[in-house]
C-alpha positions as CSV (number, residue, x, y, z in Angstrom):
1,X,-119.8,21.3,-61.5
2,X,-123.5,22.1,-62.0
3,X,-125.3,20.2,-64.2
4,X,-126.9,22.6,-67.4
5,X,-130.4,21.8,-68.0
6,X,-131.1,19.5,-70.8
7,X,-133.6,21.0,-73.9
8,X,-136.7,22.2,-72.9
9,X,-139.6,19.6,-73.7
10,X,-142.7,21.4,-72.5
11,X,-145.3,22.8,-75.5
12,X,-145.7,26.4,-73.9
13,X,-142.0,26.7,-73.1
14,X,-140.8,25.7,-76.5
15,X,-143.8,27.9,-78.2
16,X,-141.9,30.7,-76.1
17,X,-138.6,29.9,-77.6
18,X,-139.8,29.0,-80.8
19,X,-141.5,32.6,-81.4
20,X,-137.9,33.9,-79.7
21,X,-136.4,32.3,-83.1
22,X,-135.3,28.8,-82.0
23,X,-136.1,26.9,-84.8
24,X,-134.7,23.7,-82.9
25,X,-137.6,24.4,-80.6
26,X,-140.6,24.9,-83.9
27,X,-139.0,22.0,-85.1
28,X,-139.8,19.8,-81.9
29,X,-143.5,21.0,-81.6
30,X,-144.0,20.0,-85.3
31,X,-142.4,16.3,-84.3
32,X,-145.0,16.1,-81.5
33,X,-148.2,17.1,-83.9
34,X,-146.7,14.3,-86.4
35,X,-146.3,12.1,-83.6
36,X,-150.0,12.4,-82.2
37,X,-151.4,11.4,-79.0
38,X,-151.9,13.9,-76.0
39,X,-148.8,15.9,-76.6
40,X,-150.1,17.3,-80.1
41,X,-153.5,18.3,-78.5
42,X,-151.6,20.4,-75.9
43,X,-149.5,22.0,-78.9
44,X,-152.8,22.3,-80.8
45,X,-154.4,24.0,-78.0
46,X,-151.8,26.7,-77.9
47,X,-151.2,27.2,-81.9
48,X,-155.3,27.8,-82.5
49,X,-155.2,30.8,-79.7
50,X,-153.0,32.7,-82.1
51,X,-152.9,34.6,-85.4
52,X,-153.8,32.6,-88.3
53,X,-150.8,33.1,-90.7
54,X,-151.7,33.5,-95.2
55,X,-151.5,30.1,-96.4
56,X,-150.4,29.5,-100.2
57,X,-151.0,25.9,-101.3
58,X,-149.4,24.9,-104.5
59,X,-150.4,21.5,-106.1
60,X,-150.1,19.9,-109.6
61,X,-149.0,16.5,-111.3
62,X,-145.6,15.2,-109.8
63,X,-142.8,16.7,-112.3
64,X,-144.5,19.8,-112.8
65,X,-142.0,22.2,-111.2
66,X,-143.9,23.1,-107.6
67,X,-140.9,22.5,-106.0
68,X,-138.6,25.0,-107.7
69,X,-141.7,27.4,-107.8
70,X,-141.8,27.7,-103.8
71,X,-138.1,27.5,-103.6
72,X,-138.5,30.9,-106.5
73,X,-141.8,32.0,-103.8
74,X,-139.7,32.6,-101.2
75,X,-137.6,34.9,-102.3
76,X,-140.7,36.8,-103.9
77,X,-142.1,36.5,-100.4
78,X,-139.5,38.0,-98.9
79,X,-139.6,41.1,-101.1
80,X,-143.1,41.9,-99.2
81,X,-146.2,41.7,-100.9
82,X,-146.6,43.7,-104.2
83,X,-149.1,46.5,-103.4
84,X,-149.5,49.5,-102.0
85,X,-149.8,50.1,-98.0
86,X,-148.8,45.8,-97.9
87,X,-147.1,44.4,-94.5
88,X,-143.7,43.0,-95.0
89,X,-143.7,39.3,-95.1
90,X,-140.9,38.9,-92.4
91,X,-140.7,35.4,-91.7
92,X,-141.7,32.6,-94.5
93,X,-143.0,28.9,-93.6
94,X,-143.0,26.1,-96.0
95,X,-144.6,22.3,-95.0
96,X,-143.8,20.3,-98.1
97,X,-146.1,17.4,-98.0
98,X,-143.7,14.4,-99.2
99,X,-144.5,10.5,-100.2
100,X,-143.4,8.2,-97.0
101,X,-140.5,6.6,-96.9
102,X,-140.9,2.6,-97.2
103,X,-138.2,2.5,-94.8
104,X,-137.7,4.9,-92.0
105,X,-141.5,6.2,-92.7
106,X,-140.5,9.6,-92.6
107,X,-140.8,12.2,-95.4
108,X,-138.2,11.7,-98.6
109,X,-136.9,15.0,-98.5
110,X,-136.6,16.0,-102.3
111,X,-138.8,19.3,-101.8
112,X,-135.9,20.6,-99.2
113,X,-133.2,19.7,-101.9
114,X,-134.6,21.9,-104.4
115,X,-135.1,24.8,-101.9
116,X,-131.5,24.5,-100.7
117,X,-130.5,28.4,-100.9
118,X,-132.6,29.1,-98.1
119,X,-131.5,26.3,-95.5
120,X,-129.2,28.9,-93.4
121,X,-131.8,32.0,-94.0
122,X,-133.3,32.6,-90.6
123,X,-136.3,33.8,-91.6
124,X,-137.1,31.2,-93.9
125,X,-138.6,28.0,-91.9
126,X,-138.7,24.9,-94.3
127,X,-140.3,21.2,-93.3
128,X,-141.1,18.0,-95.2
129,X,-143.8,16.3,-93.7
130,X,-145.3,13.0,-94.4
131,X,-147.8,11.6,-95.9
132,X,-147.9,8.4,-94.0
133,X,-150.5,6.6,-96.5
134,X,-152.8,9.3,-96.1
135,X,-155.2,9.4,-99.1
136,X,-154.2,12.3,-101.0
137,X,-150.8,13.3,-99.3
138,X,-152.1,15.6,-96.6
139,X,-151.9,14.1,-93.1
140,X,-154.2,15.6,-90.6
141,X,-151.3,17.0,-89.4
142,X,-150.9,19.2,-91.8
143,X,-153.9,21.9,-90.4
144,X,-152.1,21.8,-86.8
145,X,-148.6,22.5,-88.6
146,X,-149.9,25.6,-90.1
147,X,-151.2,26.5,-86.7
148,X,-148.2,26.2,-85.2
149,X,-146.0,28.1,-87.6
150,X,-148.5,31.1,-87.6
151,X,-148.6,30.9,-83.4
152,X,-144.4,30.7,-84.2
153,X,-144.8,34.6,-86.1
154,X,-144.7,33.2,-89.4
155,X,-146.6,35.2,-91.3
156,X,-146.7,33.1,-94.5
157,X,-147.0,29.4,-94.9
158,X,-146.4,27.9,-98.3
159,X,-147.6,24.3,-98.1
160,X,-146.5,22.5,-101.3
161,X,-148.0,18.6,-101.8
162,X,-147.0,15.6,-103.7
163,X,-150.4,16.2,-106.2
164,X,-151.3,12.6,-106.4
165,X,-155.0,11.4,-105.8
166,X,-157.7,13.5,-104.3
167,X,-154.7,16.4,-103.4
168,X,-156.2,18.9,-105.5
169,X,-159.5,19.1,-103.2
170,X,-157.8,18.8,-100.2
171,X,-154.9,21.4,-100.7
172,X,-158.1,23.9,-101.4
173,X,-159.4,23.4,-98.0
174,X,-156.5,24.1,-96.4
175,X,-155.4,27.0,-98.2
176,X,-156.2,30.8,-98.4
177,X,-155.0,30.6,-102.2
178,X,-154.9,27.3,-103.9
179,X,-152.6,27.8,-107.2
180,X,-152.5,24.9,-109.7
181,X,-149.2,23.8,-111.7
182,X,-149.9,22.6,-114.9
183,X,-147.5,21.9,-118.3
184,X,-147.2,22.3,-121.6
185,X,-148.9,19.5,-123.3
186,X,-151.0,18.4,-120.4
187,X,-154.2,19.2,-122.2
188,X,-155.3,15.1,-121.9
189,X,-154.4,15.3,-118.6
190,X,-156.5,18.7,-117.3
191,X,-159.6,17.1,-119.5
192,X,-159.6,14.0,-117.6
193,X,-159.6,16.3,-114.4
194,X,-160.4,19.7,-115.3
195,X,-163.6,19.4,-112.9
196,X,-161.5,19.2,-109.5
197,X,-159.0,21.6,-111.1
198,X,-161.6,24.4,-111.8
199,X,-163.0,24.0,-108.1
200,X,-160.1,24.6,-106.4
201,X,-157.3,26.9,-108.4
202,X,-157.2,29.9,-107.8
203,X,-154.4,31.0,-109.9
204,X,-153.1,28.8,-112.7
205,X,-149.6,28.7,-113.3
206,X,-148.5,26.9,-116.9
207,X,-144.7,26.1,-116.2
208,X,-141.9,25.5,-118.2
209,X,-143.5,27.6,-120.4
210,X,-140.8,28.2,-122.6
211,X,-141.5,24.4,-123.8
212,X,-143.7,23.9,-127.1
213,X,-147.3,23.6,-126.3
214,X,-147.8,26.1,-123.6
215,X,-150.1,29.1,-126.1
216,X,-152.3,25.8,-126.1
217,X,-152.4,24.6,-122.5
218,X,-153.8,28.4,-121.9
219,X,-156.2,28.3,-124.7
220,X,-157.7,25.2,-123.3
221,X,-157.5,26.6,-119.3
222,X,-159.3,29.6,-120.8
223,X,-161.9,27.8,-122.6
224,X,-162.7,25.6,-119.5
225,X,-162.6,28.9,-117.0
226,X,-165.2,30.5,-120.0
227,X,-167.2,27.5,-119.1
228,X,-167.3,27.1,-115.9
229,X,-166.4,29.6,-113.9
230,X,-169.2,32.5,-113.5
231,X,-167.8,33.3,-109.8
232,X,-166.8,37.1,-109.3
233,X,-163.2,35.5,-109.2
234,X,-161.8,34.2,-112.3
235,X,-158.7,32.4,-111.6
236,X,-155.8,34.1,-113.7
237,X,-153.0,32.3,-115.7
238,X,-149.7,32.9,-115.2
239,X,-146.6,31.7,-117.6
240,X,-143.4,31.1,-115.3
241,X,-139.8,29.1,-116.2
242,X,-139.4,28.3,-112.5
243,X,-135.7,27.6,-113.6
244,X,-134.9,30.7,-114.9
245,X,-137.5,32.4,-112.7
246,X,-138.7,33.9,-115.8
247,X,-142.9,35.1,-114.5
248,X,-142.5,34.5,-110.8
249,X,-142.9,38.2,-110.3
250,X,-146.2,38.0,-112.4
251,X,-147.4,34.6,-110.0
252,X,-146.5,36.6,-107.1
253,X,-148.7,39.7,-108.1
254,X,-151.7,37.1,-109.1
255,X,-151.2,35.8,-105.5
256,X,-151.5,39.5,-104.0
257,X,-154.1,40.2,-106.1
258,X,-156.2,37.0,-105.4
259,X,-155.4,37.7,-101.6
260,X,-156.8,41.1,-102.1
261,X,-159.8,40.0,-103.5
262,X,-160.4,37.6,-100.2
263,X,-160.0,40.8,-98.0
264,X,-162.2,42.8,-99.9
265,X,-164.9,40.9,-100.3
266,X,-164.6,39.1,-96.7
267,X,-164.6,35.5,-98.1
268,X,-161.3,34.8,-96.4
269,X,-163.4,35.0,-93.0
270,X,-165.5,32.3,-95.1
271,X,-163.0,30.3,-96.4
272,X,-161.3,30.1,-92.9
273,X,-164.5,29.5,-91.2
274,X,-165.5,26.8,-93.9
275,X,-161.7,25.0,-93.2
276,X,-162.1,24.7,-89.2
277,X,-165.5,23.0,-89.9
278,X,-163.7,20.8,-91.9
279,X,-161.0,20.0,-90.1
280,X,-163.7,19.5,-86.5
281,X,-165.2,17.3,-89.0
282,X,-161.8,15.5,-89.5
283,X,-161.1,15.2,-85.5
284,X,-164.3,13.7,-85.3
285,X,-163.9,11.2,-87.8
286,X,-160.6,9.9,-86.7
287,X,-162.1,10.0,-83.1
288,X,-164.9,7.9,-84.3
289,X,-162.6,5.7,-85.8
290,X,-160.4,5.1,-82.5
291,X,-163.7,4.3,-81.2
292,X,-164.5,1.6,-83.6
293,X,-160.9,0.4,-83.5
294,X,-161.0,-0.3,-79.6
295,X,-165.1,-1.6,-80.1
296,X,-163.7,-4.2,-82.5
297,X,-160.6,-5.2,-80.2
298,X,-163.4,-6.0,-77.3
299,X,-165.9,-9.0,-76.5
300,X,-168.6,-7.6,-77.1
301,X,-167.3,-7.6,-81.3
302,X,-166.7,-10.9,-81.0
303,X,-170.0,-11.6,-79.3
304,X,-171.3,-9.5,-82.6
305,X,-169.5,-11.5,-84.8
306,X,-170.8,-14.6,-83.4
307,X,-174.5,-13.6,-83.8
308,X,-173.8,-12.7,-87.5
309,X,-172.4,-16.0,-88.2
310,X,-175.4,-17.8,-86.6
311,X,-178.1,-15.3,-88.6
312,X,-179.5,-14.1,-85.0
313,X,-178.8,-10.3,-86.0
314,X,-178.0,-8.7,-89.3
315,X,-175.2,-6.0,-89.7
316,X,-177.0,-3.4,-89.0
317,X,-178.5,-4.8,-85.6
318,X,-175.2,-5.8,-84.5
319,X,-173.6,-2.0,-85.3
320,X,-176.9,-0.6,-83.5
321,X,-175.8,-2.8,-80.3
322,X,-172.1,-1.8,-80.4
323,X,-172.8,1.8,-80.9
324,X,-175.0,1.5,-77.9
325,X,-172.4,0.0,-75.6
């Protein structure tokens, strides 16, 4: 009896299969770029050759409802965009950035809980991804991924993030529209950070709106925009019950109308061209830092060391020597 071949394991041959519809084979490419290494350089090399697919980044304070929102997105999504002459949106990608797991150090998978009614839709891809310790939640995998779905024919990546420490500026950079989840009665909270928040949203979405206190977490969004927001965009605020899925339909046209405004103006040429500098700049820094991790593994750090200890060179000197090896 012939043997059948076992699953394909090649990049190109599973990009092949993947755009084909296998989302065992999407699924595998993503597990290389987590993994690293020269396997997720060859996958990299083929996603950054294709289309670069609408990225939506939602971020906010943990408990604010970004999870029910993208699981209410993708059905929105999947209406098509809501404007005249608009593409379809046929195929939807969502990365949701999770805290690592102190135990298998994978992703705890509480975003794809939440956005369970769309686990058997085909043209709904969903993946929790990560954080692995990564300051801010978003691994530099994370720019890859979307890649890779977009090389896949997904036309639409939602990437929603754990919002914990520096988040807010990083979801920004890698997304086309960055919108912001806030709640009723967070008005201490968006003083403390309204700054970062004001940089990066571009819609604001007040959730669980049908709570007390939401009339004056828009009051106070709408005093800071007054204040500091003399762009040509001003971010617009949207009241949604993610629950009820009372305002998604409003979100979803501020999203259209936000990635309108990108078109129109070209600044989403910009904004893309300003997020593959950054993320060169992040290759280079974690090349550099491979670098300085096998420098301080060899003799000649010890050597460096050494000197230090005895005063012959200061820090400085002894960096200048390395570098130069």
């Amino acid at each position: 009896m012939p043997v059948s071949p076992g699953p394909a394991t090649d990049p190109a041959t599973l990009l092949e299969q993947a755009r084909d519809g296998s989302r065992v084979a999407l699924a595998r490419l993503l597990s290389y770029i987590e993994r690293g290494g020269e396997t997720a350089m060859a996958v990299a090399r083929l996603a950054y050759r294709a289309e670069v697919p609408f990225t939506l980044g939602l971020t906010g304070a943990p408990g604010a409802g970004k999870s029910t929102l993208t699981d209410r997105l993708i059905s929105q999504a999947r209406s098509g965009w809501p404007e005249p002459d608009a593409e379809d949106v046929p195929q939807v990608g969502v990365l949701a950035i999770d805290p690592t797991s102190p135990f298998s150090g994978g992703a705890i998978l509480g975003d794809r809980v939440r956005m369970g009614q769309h686990a058997l839709d085909p043209t709904v891809f969903i993946r929790s991804m990560a954080t692995r310790g990564h300051l801010g939640g978003l691994s530099l995998a994370v720019p890859d991924a979307v890649r890779l779905l977009g090389a896949a024919g997904i036309g639409l990546v939602i990437v929603e993030t754990v919002g914990v420490g520096q988040m807010e500026v990083e979801i920004a950079s890698a997304a086309d529209t960055t919108v912001v989840v806030v709640t009723p009665g967070w008005g201490d909270s968006m003083q403390a950070s309204k700054a970062g928040l004001l940089e990066v949203a571009d819609v604001f979405v007040i959730n669980k709106a049908d709570r007390p206190g939401a009339r004056e977490a828009r009051r106070d969004l709408d005093q800071m925009l007054d204040l500091a927001r003399p762009d040509a965009w001003r971010p617009e605020i949207v009241d949604t019950t993610a629950t009820s899925g009372d305002g998604l339909a409003d979100l979803w046209g501020a999203v259209a109308r936000h990635r309108r405004h990108l078109a129109t103006t070209n600044q989403l040429v910009a904004r893309r061209s300003q997020r593959l500098a950054q993320e060169l700049r992040g290759v280079l820094r974690a090349r550099t830092e491979a670098r300085i991790d096998e420098l301080a593994a060899g003799e000649e750090f010890t050597t460096a060391v050494k000197a230090l200890v005895a005063g012959e060179l200061d820090p400085y000197q002894a960096a200048d020597r390395l570098l130069g090896a």
